[in-house]
Each structure stands twice: as structure tokens, then as C-alpha cells.
matplotlib code that plots the C-alpha trace (Angstrom):
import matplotlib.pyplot as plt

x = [-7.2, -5.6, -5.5, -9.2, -9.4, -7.2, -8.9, -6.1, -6.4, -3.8, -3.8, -0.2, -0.4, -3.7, -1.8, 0.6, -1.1, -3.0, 0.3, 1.6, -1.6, -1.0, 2.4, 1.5, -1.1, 1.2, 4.1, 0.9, 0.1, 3.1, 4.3, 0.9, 1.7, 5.5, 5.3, 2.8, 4.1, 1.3, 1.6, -1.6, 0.4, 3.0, 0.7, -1.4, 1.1, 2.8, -1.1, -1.2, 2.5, 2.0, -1.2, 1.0, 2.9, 0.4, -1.0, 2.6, 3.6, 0.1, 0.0, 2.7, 3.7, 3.1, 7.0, 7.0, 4.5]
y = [3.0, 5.2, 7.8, 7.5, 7.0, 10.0, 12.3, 14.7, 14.8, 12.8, 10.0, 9.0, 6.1, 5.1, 4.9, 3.4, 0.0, 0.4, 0.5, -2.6, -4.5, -3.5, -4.7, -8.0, -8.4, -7.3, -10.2, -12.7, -12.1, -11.9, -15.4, -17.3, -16.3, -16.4, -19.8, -18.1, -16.9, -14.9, -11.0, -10.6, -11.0, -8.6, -6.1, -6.3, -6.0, -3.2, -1.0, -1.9, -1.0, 2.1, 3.2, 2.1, 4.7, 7.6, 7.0, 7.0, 10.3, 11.8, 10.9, 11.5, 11.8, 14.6, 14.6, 15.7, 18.1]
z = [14.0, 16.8, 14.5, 14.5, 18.0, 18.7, 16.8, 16.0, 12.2, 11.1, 8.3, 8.2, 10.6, 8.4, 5.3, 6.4, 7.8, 3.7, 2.5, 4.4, 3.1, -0.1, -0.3, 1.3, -1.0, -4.0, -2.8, -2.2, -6.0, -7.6, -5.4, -6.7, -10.6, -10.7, -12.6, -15.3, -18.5, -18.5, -17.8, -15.5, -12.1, -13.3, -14.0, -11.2, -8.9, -11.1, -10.5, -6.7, -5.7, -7.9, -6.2, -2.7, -3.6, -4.8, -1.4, 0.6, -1.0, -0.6, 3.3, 4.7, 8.8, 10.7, 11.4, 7.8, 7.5]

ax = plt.figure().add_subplot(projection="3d")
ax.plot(x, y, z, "-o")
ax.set_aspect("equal")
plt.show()
């Protein structure tokens, strides 16, 4: 939102409050179907921490840049 707010072009802070939902979300999943012997958890949380990190390495900080 203050990147918005800013308006100064930059994404980084952006991605990185998606990238804390995701993982939340991710650790929210994988506690609910721990006890499962079922693979549908696993997996889900497998696609969202691996689209977590296309979108860490795609946005990164200005500081990097």
C-alpha cells in the first residue's frame, strides 16, 4: 500500500506483504492436513511456496536493483 501511495514505481514492498500471505496461508494449509495421508496438502502448499518464490525473485527491492 505505500508503495501505491508513494507513487515511485516500486513493487518490492508489494510483494513482499503477498509473499507473507502466502506463506501464512501455505503453514495454515499444511497445519490443517498434516494428519491426512492424503497428498493434496503437500502439494498445494508445494504450488503456493513455489509461486511465493517466482514472485520473490521477480520483485525484488529497489536496494537490489
Amino acid at each position: 500500500m505505500g508503495n501505491s501511495l508513494s507513487e515511485n514505481g516500486q513493487v518490492g514492498g508489494t510483494a513482499g506483504v503477498l509473499l507473507s500471505i502466502m506463506f501464512l496461508v501455505s503453514g495454515i494449509v499444511y497445519i490443517s492436513t498434516r494428519k491426512q495421508e492424503k497428498l493434496g496438502g503437500d502439494i498445494a502448499c508445494a504450488i503456493m511456496l513455489a509461486i511465493a518464490a517466482l514472485l520473490g525473485f521477480a520483485t525484488p527491492a529497489s536496494s537490489l536493483t
